[in-house]
N, C-alpha and C positions, 0 to 999 in steps of 0.2 A: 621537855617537861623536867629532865634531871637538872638543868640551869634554873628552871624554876623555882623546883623543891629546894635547892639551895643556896637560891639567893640570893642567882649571880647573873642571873636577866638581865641584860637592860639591851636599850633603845639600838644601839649600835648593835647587836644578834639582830634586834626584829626586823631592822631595816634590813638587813642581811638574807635572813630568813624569805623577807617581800621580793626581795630581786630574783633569788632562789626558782621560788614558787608562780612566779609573774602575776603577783596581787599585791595591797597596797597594805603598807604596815599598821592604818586602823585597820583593817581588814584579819591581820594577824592577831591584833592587841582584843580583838572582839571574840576570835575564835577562843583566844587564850582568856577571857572571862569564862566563855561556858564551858571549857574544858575543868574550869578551876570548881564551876559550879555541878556540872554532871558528872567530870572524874573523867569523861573521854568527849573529843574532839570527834565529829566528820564530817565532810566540806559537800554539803545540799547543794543541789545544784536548782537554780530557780528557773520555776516555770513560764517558759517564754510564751507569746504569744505567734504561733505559727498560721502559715497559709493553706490548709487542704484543697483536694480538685475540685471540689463545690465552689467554693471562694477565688480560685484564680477562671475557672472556667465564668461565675459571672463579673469577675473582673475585667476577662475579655469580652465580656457581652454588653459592659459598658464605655467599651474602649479605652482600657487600660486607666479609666478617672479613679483614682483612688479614695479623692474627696468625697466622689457622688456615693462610692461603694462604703467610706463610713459614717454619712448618713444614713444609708439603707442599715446599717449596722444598730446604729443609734436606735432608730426607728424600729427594729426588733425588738432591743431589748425594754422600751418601754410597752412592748405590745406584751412582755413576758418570756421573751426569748433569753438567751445566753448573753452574760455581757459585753460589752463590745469594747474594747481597746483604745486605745489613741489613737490618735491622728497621727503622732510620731513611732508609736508602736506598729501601728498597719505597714508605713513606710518601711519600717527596717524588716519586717515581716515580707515584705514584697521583694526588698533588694537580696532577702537572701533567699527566695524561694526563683527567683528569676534573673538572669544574666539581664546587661543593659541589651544585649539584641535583645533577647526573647522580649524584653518589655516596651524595643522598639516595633517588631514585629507584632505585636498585640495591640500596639496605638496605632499602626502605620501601613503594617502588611510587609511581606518578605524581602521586597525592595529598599524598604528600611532597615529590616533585621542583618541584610549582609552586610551594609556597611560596616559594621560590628565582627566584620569574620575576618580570620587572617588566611593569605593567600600563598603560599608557598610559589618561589621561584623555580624554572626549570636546571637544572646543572649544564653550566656552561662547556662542560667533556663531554655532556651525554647527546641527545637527537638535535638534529641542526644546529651541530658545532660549527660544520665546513657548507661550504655555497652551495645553493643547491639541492642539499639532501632533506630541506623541508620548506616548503612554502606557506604562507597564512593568506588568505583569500574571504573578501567579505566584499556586500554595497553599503553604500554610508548614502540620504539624502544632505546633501550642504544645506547649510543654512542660510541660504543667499536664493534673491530670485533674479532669472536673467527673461532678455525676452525673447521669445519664440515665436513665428510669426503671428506679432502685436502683440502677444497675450506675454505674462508676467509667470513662470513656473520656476520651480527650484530645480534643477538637476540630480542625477543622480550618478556616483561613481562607480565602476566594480572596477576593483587593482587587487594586486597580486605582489607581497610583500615578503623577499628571502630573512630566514629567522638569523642565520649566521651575520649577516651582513647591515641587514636593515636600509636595503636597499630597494626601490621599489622598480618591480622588473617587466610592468606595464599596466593598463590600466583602457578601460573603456567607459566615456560617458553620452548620457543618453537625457531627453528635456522628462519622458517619463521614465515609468518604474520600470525597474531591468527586468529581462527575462534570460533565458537559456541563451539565445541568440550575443547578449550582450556577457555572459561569462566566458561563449567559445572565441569571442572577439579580444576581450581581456587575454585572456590564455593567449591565443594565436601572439598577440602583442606581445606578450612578457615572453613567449620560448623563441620569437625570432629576436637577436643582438644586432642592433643598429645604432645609430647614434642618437636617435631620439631620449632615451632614458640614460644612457652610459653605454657599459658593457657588459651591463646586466643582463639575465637570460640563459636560455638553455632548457634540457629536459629535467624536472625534479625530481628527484626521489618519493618525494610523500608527501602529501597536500593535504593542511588542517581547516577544514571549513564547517559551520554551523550547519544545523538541521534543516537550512531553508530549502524549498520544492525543487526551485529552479537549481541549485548548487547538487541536488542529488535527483536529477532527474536523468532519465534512459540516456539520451545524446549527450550529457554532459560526463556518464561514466564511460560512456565509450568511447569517448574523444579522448580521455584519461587512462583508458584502458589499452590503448592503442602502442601506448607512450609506456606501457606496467609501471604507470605511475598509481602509488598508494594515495585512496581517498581516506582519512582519517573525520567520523560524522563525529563532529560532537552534540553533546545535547544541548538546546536549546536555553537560550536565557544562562546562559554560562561564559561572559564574553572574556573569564579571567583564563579561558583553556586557550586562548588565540590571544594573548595580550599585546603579540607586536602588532598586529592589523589593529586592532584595537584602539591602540595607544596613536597610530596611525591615522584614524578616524578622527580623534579628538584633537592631535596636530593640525590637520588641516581648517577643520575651525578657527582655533584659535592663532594660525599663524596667517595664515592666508585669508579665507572669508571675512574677518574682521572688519579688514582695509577697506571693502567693496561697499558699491552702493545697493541700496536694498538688501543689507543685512539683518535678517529677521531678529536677531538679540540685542541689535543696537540699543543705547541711550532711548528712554521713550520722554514724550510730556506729562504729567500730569495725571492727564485723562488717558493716557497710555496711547495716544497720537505720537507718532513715528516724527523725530526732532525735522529731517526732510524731506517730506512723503512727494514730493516733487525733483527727486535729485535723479537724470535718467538712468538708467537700468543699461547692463551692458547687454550689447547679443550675446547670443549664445557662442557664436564663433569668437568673439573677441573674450568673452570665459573659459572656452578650452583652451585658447593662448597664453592666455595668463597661470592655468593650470599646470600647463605643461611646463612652464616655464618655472612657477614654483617646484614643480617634481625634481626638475633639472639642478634646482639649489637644494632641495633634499638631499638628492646623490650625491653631489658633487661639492656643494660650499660648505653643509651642517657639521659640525665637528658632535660628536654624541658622546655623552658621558659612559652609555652601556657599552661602548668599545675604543674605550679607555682615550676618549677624546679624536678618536679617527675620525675621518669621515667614512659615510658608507662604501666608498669608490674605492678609500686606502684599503680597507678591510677587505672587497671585494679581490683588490690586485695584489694583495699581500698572502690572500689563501692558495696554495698549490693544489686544490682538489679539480679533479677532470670534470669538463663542461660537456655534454651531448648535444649539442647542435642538430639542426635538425633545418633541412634545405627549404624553402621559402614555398615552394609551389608545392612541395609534398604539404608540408605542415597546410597550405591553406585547402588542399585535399580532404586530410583527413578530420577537420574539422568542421563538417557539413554532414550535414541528416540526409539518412536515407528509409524512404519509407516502404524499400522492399518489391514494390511493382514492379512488373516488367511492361513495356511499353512500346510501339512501333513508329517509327519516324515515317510521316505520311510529307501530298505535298504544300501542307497545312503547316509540317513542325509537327512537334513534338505536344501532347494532351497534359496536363497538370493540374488538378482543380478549377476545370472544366475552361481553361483559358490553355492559349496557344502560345508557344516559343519557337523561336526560329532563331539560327546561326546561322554566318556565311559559308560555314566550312559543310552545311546540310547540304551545300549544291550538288545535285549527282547523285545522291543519298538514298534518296526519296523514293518511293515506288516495289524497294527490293525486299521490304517486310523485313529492314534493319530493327532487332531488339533490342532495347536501350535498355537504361537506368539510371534516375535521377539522382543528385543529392541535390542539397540547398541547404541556406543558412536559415535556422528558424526564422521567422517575418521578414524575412527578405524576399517577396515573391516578385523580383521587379527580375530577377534571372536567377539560373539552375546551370550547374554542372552535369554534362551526357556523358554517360559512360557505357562502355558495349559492357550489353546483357552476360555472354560468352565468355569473353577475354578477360572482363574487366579493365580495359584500358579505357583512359579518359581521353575523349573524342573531341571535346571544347565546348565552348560556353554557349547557350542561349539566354536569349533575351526576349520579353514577352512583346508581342507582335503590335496590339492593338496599344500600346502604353498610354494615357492621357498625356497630355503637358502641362508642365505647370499652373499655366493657367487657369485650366479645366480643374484642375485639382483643387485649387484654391477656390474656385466658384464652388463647387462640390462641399468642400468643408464650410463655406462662407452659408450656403443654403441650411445647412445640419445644422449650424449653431442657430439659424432664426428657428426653423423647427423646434428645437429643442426648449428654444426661447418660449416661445409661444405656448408648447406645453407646460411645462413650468408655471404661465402665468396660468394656463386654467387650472393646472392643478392647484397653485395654492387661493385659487379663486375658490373651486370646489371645498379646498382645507377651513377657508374663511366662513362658509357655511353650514360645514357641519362642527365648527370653534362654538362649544357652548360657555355660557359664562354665567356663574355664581353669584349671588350675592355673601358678603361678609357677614359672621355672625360671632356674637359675645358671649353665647352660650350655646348649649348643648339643643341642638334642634335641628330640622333633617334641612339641607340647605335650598334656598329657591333660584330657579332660573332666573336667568334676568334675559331682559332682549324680549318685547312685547309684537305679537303680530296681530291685523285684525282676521274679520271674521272671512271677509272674502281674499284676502292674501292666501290663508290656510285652506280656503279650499280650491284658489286655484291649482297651488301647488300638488294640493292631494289629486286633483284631476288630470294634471299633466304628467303625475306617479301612474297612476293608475293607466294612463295613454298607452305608457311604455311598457307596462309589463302585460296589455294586452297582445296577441302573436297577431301580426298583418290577416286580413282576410282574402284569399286566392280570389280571384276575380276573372277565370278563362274569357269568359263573353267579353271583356272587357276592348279587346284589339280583336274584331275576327280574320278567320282564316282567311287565307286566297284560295281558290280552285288549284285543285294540281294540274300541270303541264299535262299538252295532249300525251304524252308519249309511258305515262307511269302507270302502272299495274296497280289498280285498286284493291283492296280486301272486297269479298263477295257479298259480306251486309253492306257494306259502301257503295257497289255496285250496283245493288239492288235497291238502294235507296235514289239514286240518280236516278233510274230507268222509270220509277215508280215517280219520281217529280218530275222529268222528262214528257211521262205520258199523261199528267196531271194537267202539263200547259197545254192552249188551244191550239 
């Protein structure tokens, strides 16, 4: 103002002054009118138009439409409500009351709002820097379908992925969903070193797996327990806490599954028909081949950026940290269920949900009121490991006595599927009669049935209703008795009923 009063203002100060202040030098030249005209200056701040919990909570009740919500706006204010805003005022009013998650989340739901989040990396000094000392464990279903006998199913993987190395240290697949059975199979694969996968393997230290049943159920901590290997549960729907298995999953997609026939994300036509739904399908045997052989270029060929261009094998053979090993028949020992029984080998074999096994080594055995004890591999009921009750030493294998053969087996399941079939069809025969159907309406009116019967149609049916939910009537006289045998003891009204029709006849 003292530049003012004397007269030595100009445009090079106000520009000055705009840079100053981060406002725009009309914006100075305006203040400084009504300064000139009230004698003092001060900078009002304008009233914006903001978002309250009323407004964003029905913002999400019309899924995050911002359009729809200033119409409804609109439409207040000519009812006498408060005035409503622009359409480009509500927008900036939105952008700054809500992050772009939060207003993905509000259009889309949570699966949308994370993409929107950042993820922090583990420190490559800190847990499973060295082999070993942390594993990542998950199932993935492939997106491929192979075939099983006849039928067309997708597989499913469980593997077992070291974080240091990025090596994968074994793996078990299966035509259905995994269970318990199929992660003690994995495990057992990945802790024995052979040449199937490299020289991958050994005992871990700590093992990071999801909330699933099967991954924290009884036999699978104590098979882990065995080993005082740490189980690390994460919680659920969080696949950024295990990203190497993760990142793992989506490799094999896209590196592998791709190439195959019957790949469900394939090229479609049009009508979203599969470009060649006639191309065959591999077995299922010739898919693990191929699996295992892609694993094998994993380990062994993939040069990875996260380890600075090595391959998982260089990394592997370059770490000096100790391997626990662990001997082949013990490890397939220890990872079998035991449901605690004790049991006596008769000269039957041995009893097990209510079927019989028998081993050659039971010769001799038998008769002495030997106490056993089972293990088994979950659904594996085709044999069981014997172990003495007493000792605990393991005695050797049986195998179940009466086994079908394949053949039988196949007729067996060939039967269940027409069964199956069949029900099916009467159920959606049943579904098809009680499917009622509407007629369309243009207006506001209660809607009618459609689908006309006559008058004797309705009441057979109500008669053949009515049939059924009558209860049978007992009919004794219906088939009579015989006489009992000379040799049986009557009751004494019975007896006296004889004697009395006895001396009745001539």
């Amino acid at each position: 103002m003292a530049l003012d009063a004397r007269k030595e203002l100009s445009s090079a100060h106000i520009e000055l002054m705009a840079s100053c202040v981060g406002a725009a030098p009309r914006t100075l030249w305006r203040w400084l009118a009504r300064a000139r005209a009230e004698g003092e200056v001060e900078r009002r701040s304008r009233r914006r138009f903001t978002m309250n919990d009323d407004l964003l909570s029905h913002l999400a009740l019309l899924g995050g439409n911002c359009a729809r919500l200033h119409r409804e706006l609109l439409e207040q204010e000519r009812g006498g409500g408060p005035p409503a805003p622009s359409l480009r005022t509500l927008y900036r009013a939105v952008d700054a009351a809500l992050t772009p998650g939060e207003k993905a989340g509000i259009r889309k739901g949570e699966r949308a709002r994370r993409r929107f989040d950042v993820y922090l990396r583990r420190p490559t000094d800190g847990e499973g820097h060295h082999r070993n000392t942390v594993w990542e464990g998950d199932h993935v279903e492939l997106p491929v379908k192979v075939c099983v006998d006849g039928q067309l199913r997708k597989p499913w993987v469980t593997w077992f992925i070291d974080c240091a190395s990025d090596g994968i240290c074994g793996l078990a697949i299966t035509p259905s969903y995994p269970n318990r059975g199929n992660i003690l199979a994995a495990l057992r694969s990945s802790i024995l070193r052979d040449d199937r996968y490299g020289p991958f393997g050994g005992v871990p230290a700590a093992v990071r797996i999801d909330r699933g049943r099967d991954f924290l159920s009884k036999t699978v901590g104590t098979a882990l327990g065995r080993f005082a290997v740490l189980v690390s549960d994460l919680p659920g729907y969080h696949p950024h806490l295990k990203g190497r298995v993760e990142a793992l999953n989506g490799a094999v997609q896209t590196m592998f599954c791709k190439s195959l026939p019957h790949y469900t994300g394939q090229p479609t036509e049009l009508n979203g028909a599969p470009i060649d739904p006639d191309a065959p399908a591999l077995m299922f045997e010739d898919f693990v081949e191929h699996l295992l052989d892609w694993v094998r270029e994993w380990n062994v060929d993939l040069p990875k950026p996260a380890l600075s261009g090595r391959t998982p094998l260089q990394a592997w053979q370059e770490d000096a940290w100790p391997i626990d090993d662990v001997p082949a028949e013990d490890l397939r020992l220890f990872m079998l269920e035991d449901d605690g029984r004790v049991r006596t080998i008769t000269d039957k074999g041995v009893s097990w949900g209510g079927r019989k096994y028998a081993g050659e080594w039971m010769t001799g055995r038998c008769g002495v009121g030997l106490k056993v004890r089972l293990r088994y591999m979950p659904h594996h009921d085709h044999e069981v490991e014997v172990f003495d009750a007493v000792t605990g030493r393991h005695l050797g294998p049986a195998y179940l006595s009466d086994q079908a053969s394949k053949q039988q087996v196949a007729a067996v399941m060939a039967s269940r599927r027409a069964a199956s079939k069949r029900v099916n069809q009467i159920l959606k025969a049943a579904a098809k009669k009680r499917r009622v159907r509407y007629g369309a309406v243009t207006q506001a009116e209660p809607p009618r049935v459609l689908g006309a019967l006559t008058s004797l149609e309705a009441s057979i049916e109500l008669e053949q209703a009515e049939r059924d939910k009558r209860p049978l009537k007992a009919s004794p006289n219906l088939i009579p008795l015989r006489p009992p045998a000379p040799g049986w003891v009557l009751p004494k009204s019975t007896q006296q009923v004889s004697t009395r029709e006895q001396g009745d006849q001539p």
